[in-house]
N, C-alpha and C positions, 0 to 999 in steps of 0.2 A: 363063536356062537353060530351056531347051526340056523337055517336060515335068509341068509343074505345070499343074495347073485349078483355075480358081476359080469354085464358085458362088455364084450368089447367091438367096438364098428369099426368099420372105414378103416379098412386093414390098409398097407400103404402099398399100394403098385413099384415094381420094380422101373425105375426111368433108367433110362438110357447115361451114361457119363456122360455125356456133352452137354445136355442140358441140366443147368445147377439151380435146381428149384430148391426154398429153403422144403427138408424134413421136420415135419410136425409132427409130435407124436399123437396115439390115436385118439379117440375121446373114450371116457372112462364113464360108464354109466354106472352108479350105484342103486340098488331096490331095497329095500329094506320090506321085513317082512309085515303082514296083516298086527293092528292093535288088539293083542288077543285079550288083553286086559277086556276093552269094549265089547268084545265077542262076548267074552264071558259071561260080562254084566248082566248086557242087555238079553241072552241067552237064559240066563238065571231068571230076571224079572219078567221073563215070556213063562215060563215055568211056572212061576208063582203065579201069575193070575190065569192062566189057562189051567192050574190045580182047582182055584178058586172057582173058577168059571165051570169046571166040569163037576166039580162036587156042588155045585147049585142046583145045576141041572139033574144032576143023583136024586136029590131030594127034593122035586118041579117045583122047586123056584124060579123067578123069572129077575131076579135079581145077579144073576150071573152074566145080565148080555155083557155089562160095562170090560167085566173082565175078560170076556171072551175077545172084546175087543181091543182092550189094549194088551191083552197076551200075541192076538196075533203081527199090533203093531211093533210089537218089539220082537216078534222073529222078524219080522223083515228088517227093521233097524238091526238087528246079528247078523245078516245075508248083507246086507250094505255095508256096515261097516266088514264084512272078511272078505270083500272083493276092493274097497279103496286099498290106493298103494300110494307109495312113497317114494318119488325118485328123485335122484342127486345125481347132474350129471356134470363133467368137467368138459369144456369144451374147448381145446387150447386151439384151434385155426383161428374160432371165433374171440377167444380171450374170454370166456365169461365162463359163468355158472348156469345151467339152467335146475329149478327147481319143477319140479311137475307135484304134486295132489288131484286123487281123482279117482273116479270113477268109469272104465269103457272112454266115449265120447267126450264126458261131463268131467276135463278137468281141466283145473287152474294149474296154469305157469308163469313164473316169472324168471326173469334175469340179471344176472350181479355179475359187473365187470371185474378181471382181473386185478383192476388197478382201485380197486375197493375192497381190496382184501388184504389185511397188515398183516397177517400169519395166521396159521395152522396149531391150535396148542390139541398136544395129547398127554390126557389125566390117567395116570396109572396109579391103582392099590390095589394091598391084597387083601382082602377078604379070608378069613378062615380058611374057606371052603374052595374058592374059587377066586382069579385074576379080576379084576373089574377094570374096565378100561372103557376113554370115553375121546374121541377125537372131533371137535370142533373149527370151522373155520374163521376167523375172525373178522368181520368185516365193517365198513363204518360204523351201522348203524344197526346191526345183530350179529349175534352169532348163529354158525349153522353148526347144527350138530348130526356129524355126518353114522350114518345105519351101521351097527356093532359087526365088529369085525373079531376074528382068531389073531387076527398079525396086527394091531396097532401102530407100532411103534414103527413096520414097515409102510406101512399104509399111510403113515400120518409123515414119514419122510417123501413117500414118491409123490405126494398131494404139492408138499414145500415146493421140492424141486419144480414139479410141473408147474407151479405157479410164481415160481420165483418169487416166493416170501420166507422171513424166520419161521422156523418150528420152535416151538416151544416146549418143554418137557418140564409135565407137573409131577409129584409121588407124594405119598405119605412117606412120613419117618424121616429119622434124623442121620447120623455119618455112619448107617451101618453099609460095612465094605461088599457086603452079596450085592446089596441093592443097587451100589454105584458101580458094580461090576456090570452090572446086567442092563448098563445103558450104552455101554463099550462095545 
């Protein structure tokens, strides 16, 4: 799914052999793209009362401010919501999670350590049309459901390993041999 960037930081310096510092691997930052559902919404309903609101004013009525103003409050809620993001980053020096939401300056993070995380489940079906795949991490006390990827099944292994937990693999359907093939 088109969409998603991954970076990658803190590339690792070449050390010398003599000194044996353990190798970490790097940190894995996930973004996930803007909620365009919300875009759209809120984009829609600026529409509708700034239609309202200009067709008032068409025929000098003066009964269109209301909407004139909540048509413009809701472009700005569509301009806020398609700049908030979504990041999911894996920190393995640190051993944790960091989660970021936000806006520029204006965001909320928090942190979930490694050792609060039982596994990695990745949910795969097929859909008519298209793969639907959904990789979550599991942890005390929620799950994170990590931003849609093309490669799940690899994604949702290198998460396992980097965190030293079970993966778990869900599918629809019953012993058909494509489907058990394709987890091989």
């Amino acid at each position: 799914m088109p969409g998603r960037i991954v970076e990658d930081f803190d590339a690792p310096s070449p050390l010398p052999s003599d000194t044996a510092k353990p190798s970490f691997p790097r940190d894995l930052i996930l973004h996930a793209p803007p909620n365009w559902t919300a875009v759209i919404f809120f984009s829609c309903l600026a529409i509708l009362h700034l239609w309202n609101a200009f067709s008032s004013f068409a025929y000098h009525r003066w009964a269109g401010h209301m909407s004139l103003m909540l048509g413009v409050a809701f472009v700005v809620v569509a301009i806020v919501f398609s700049r908030v993001h979504y990041e999911l980053s894996f920190l393995p020096r640190d051993k944790r999670i960091r989660i970021r939401t936000g806006l520029g300056p204006f965001k909320y993070q928090r942190f979930i350590g490694f050792r609060q995380v039982h596994a990695v489940r990745v949910t795969m079906s097929r859909a008519p049309d298209y793969p639907i795949s959904r990789i979550e991490v599991l942890c005390d006390n929620e799950d994170i459901e990590c931003p849609p990827t093309a490669i799940p099944r690899q994604e949702a292994l290198c998460l396992a390993i980097l965190m030293g937990v079970e993966l778990i693999k869900v599918s629809d359907g019953g012993n058909d041999p494509q489907r058990a093939s394709d987890w091989n």
